[in-house]
C-alpha positions in Angstrom: 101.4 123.6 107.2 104.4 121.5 108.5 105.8 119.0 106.6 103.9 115.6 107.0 106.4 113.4 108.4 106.5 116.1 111.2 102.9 115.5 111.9 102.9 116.1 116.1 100.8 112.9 117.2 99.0 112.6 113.8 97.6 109.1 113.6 98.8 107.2 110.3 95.4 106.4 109.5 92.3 108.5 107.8 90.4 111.0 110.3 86.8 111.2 109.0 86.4 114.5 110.2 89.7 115.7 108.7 90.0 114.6 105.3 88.8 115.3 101.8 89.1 112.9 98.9 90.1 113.9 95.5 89.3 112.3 92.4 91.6 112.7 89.3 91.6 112.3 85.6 88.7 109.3 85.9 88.2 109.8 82.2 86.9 107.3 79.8 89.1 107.8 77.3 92.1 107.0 79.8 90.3 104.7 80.9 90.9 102.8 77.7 94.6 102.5 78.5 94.7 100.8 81.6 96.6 97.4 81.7 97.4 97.0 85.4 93.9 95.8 86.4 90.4 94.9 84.5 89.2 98.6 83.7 85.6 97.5 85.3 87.0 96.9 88.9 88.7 100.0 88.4 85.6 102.1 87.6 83.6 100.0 90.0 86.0 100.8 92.8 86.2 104.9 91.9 82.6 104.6 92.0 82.7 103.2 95.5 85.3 106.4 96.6 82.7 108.6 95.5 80.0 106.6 97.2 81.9 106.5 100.4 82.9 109.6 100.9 79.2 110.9 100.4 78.0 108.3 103.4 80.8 109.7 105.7 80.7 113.4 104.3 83.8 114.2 103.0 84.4 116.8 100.7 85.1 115.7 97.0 87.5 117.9 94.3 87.1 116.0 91.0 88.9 117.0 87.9 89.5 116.1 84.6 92.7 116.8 81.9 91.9 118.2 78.5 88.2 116.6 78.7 87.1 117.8 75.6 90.0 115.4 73.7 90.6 112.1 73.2 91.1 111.6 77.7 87.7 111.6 77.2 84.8 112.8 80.1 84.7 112.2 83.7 83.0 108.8 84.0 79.6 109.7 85.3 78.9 107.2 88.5 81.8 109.6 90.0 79.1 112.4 90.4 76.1 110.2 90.4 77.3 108.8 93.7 79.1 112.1 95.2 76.9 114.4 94.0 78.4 117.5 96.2 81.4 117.2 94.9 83.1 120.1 93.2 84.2 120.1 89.9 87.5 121.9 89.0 88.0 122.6 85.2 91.8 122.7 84.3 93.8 124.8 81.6 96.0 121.7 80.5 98.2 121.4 83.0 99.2 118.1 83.6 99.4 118.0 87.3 96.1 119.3 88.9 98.6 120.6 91.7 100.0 123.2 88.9 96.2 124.9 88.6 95.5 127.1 91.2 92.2 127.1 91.5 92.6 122.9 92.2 95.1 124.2 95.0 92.5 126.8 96.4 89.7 124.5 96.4 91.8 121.6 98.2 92.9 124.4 100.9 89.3 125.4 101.0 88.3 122.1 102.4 90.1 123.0 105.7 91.1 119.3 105.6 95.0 117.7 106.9 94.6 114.7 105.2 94.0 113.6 101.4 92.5 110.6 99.9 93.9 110.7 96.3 93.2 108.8 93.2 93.4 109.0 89.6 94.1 107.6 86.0 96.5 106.8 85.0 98.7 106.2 88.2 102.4 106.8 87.3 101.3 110.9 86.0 97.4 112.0 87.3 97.6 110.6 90.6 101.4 111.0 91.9 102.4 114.1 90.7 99.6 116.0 92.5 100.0 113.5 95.4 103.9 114.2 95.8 103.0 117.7 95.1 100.6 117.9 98.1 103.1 116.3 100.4 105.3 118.7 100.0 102.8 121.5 100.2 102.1 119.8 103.7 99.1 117.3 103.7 98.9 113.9 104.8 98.7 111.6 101.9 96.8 108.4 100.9 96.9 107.3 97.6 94.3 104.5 96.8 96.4 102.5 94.2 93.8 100.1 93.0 91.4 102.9 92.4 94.3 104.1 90.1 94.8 102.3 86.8 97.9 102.6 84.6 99.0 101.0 81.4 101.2 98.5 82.8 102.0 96.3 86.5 105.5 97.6 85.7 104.2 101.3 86.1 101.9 100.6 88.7 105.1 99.6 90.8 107.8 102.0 89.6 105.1 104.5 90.8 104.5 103.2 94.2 108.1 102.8 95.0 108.3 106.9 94.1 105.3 108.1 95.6 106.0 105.8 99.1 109.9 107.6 99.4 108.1 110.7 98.7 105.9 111.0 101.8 102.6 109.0 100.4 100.9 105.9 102.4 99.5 103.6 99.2 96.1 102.0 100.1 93.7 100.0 98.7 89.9 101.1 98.5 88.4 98.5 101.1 91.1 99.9 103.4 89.8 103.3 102.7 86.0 102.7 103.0 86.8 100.4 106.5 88.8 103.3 108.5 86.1 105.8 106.9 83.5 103.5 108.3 84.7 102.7 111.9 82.3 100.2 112.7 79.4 98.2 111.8 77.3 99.7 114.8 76.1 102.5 112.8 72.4 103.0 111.1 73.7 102.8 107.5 75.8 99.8 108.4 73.9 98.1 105.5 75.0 101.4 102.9 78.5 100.6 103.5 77.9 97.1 103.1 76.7 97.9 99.4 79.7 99.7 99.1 82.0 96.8 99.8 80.5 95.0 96.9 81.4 97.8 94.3 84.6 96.8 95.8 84.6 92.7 96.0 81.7 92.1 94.5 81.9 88.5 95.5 80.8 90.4 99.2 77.2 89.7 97.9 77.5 86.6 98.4 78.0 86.8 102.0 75.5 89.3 102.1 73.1 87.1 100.1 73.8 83.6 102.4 73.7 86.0 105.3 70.1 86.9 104.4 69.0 83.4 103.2 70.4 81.6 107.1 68.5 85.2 109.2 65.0 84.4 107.1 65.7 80.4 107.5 65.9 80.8 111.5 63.4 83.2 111.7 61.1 81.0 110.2 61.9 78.6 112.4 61.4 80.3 115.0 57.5 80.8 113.6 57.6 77.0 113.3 58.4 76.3 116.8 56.3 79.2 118.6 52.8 77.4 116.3 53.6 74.2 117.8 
């Protein structure tokens, strides 16, 4: 592959059909360091990744570091909701980019693009995002899917990973351009999705429904009259 910023005509948003998603070091026991965000909006939101990229069908790589120690397991909604993605065990290295059966099973894909997250931000998701950039992808890091220890680190990172090549995104971003539109039969899936994400969307969802039964039910009124 090229390098990225040499992308001829690549748009700088996601392609559905040309992108995977991969899901990095969303372990429980890391989970217990994050300080840059409440840790359940943070597993909410990698939930909704994993959700979202099973509705559009995207290929998901998850992996975990040292699983078996004090990181802690992959958190289990990440399979529950993507459950074809493929799990890639690690021998310790730190950067899933340094195994090469991580590598192989990214390239496998076929895919240009790269939705990237993981935990904690500053180490599991930008070295293997820089890494890919340089190996050629397109990269979109999903920063509030990320969680690190500390708003400082969660901003020194972004200011590394952005000279290095990577476009920083938020997940409703993600799940919007993977959606498209709202004229599509499971319209109302990705709606659910959105309230992983904001979950104050169920709101709308909820006065939505209320006002649609309220005229409807008018409209019985009136047509018995």
């Amino acid at each position: 592959m090229s390098n990225p910023a040499n992308f001829d005509g690549a748009r700088p948003v996601l392609n559905p059909d040309d992108v995977a998603m991969l899901l990095i070091d969303h372990q429980s026991g890391l989970f217990q360091t994050v300080g840059d965000m409440p840790m359940p909006e943070l597993r909410l939101r990698a939930a909704a990744l994993a959700s979202m990229a099973t509705l559009a069908n995207i290929p998901v790589i998850t992996t975990a570091s040292v699983p078996q120690g004090p990181n802690g397991p992959l958190i289990p909604e990440i399979h529950e909701n993507a459950p074809h993605a493929q799990y890639v065990a690690r021998k310790g290295e730190i950067n899933a980019w340094d195994n090469p059966d991580f590598v192989a099973a990214v390239n496998a894909t076929g895919k240009k693009q790269l939705i990237i997250a993981g935990t904690i931000t500053s180490v599991c998701m930008a070295f293997p995002a820089i890494s890919a950039v340089n190996a050629g992808y397109q990269v979109f890091a999903v920063v509030d899917a990320s969680g690190t220890y500390s708003k400082m680190a969660q901003e020194i990172t972004l200011a590394r990973v952005v000279q290095a090549g990577v476009v920083p995104m938020d997940t409703a971003a993600v799940a919007s351009e993977l959606q498209g539109s709202w004229n599509r039969a499971d319209a109302m899936e990705w709606a659910a999705i959105y309230t992983k994400i904001f979950p104050a969307y169920q709101l709308l969802i909820e006065s939505y429904g209320k006002a649609q039964a309220v005229a409807k039910n008018n409209e019985v009124l009136d047509s018995q009259r």
